[in-house]
C-alpha positions as a Markdown table, in Angstrom:
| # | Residue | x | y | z |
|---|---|---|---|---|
| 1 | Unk | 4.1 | -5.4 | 13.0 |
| 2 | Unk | 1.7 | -5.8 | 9.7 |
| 3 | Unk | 2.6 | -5.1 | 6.0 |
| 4 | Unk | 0.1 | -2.9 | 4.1 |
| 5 | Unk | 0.0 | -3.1 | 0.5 |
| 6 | Unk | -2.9 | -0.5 | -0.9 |
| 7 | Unk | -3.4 | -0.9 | -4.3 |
| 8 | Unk | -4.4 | 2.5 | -6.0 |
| 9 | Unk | -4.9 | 4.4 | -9.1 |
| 10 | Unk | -2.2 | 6.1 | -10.7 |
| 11 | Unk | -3.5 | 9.2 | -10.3 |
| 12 | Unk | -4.1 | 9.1 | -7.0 |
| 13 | Unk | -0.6 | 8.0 | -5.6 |
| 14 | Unk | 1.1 | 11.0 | -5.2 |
| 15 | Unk | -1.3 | 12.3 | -2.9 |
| 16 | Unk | -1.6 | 8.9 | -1.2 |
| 17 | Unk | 2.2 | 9.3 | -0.4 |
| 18 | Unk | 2.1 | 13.1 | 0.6 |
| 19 | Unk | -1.0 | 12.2 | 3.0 |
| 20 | Unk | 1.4 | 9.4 | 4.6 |
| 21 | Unk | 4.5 | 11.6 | 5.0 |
| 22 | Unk | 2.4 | 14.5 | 6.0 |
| 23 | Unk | 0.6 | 11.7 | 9.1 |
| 24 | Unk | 4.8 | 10.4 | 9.6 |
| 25 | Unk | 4.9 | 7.3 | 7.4 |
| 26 | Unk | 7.4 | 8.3 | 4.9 |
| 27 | Unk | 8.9 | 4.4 | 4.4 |
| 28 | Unk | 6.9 | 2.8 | 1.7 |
| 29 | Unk | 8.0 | 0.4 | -1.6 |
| 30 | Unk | 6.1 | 1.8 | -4.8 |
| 31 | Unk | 5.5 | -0.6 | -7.5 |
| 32 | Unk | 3.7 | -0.6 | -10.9 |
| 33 | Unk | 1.1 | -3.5 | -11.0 |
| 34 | Unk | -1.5 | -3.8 | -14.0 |
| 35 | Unk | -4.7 | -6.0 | -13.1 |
| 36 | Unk | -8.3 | -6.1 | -12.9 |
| 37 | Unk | -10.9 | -6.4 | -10.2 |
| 38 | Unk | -14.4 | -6.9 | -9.9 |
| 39 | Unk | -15.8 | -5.2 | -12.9 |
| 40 | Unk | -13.5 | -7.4 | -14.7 |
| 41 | Unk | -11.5 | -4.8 | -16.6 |
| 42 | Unk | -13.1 | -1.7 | -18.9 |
| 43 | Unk | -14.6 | -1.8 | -22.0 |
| 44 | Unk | -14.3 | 0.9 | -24.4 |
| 45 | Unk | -16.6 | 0.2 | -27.6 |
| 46 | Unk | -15.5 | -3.1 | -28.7 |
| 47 | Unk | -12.4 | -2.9 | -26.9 |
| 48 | Unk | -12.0 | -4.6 | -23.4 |
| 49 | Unk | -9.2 | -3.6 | -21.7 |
| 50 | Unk | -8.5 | -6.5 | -19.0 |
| 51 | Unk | -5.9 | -5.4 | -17.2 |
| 52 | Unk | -5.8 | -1.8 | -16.1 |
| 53 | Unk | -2.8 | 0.1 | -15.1 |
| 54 | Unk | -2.2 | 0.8 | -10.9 |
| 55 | Unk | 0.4 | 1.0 | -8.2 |
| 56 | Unk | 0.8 | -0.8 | -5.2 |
| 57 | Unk | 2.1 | 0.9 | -1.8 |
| 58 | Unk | 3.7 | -1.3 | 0.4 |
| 59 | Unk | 4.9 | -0.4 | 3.8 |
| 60 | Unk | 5.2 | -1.8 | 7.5 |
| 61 | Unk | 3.5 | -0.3 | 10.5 |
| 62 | Unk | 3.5 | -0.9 | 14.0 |
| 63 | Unk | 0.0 | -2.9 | 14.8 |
| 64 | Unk | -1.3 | 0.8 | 16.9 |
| 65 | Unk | -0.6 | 2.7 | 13.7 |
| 66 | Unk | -2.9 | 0.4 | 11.1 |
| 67 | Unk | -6.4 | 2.3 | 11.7 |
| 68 | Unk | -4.4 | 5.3 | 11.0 |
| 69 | Unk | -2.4 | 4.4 | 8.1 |
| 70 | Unk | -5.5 | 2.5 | 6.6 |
| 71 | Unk | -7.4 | 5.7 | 7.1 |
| 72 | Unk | -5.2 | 8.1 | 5.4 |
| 73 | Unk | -5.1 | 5.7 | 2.1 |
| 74 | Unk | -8.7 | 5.3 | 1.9 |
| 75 | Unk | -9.3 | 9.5 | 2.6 |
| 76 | Unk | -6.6 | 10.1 | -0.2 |
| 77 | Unk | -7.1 | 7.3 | -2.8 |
| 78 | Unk | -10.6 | 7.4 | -2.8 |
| 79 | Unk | -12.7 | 9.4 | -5.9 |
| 80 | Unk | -15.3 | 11.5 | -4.7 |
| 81 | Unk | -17.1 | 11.6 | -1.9 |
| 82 | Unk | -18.6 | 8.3 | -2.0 |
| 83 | Unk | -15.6 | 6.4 | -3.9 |
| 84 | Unk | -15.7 | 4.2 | -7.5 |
| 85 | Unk | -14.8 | 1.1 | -9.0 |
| 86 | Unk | -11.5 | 0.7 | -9.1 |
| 87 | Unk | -10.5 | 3.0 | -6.5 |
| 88 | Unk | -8.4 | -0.2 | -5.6 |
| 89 | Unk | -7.9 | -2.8 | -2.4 |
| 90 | Unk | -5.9 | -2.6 | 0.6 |
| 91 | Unk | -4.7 | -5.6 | 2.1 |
| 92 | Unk | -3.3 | -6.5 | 5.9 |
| 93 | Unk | -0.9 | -9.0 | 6.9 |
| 94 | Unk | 1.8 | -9.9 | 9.7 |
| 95 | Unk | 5.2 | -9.2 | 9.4 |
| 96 | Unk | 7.2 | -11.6 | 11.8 |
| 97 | Unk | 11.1 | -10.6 | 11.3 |
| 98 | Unk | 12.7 | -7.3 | 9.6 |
| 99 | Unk | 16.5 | -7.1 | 8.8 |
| 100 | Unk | 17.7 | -4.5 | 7.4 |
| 101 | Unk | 20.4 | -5.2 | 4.9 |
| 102 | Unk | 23.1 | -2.4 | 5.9 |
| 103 | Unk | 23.3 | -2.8 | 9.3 |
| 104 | Unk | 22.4 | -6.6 | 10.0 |
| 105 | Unk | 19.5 | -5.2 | 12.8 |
| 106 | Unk | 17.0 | -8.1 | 13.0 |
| 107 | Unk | 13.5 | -6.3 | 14.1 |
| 108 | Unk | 10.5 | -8.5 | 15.8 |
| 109 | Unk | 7.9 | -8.3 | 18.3 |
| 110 | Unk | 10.1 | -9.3 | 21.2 |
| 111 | Unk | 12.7 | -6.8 | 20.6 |
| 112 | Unk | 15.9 | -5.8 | 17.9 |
| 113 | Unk | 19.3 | -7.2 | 17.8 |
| 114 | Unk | 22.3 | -7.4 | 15.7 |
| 115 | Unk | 22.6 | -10.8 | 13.6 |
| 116 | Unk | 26.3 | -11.5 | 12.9 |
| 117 | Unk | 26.8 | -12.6 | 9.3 |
């Protein structure tokens, strides 16, 4: 299992998440995040602007479903053909345990089971 958090522009989030429900990934965490990356913020006359507004996607997949799911984000978040600064960053990780809350199912590699609380 892996957590995918894809940080994108505004703008483009709404399509991001239609593009993942439409490919069957409708569970993902939405968050506003403000930050900066390599160009190091904008500047607008003598205003620089250092942190600039975005949203980070967050969602599990299944280690088969990552090319997929990496693909769709980068199709849909990206400006233009070619893409632009600050079309933002996704970034990988493994995920070694899931519970879900409501029904005390504890998810890993090996398998699922009930925890009793």
């Amino acid at each position: 299992m892996l957590m995918i958090r894809a940080i994108v522009r505004p703008e483009k989030v709404d399509g991001v998440l239609e593009r993942l429900m439409d490919e069957g990934f409708p569970a993902v965490t939405r968050i506003n995040v403000s930050g900066r990356g390599k160009q190091r913020g904008i500047r607008i006359g003598d205003i620089t602007y250092d942190e600039i507004s975005k949203e980070m996607l967050m969602m599990v997949v299944s280690d088969e479903d990552k090319e997929l799911v990496v693909k769709t984000i980068i199709s849909s978040a990206r400006t233009g053909e070619k893409g632009a600064f600050g079309d933002g960053k996704i970034f990988i990780s493994p995920v070694e345990e899931i519970y879900t809350v409501s029904s005390g199912i504890r998810e890993t590699v090996a398998g699922i089971e009930e925890v009793k609380v």
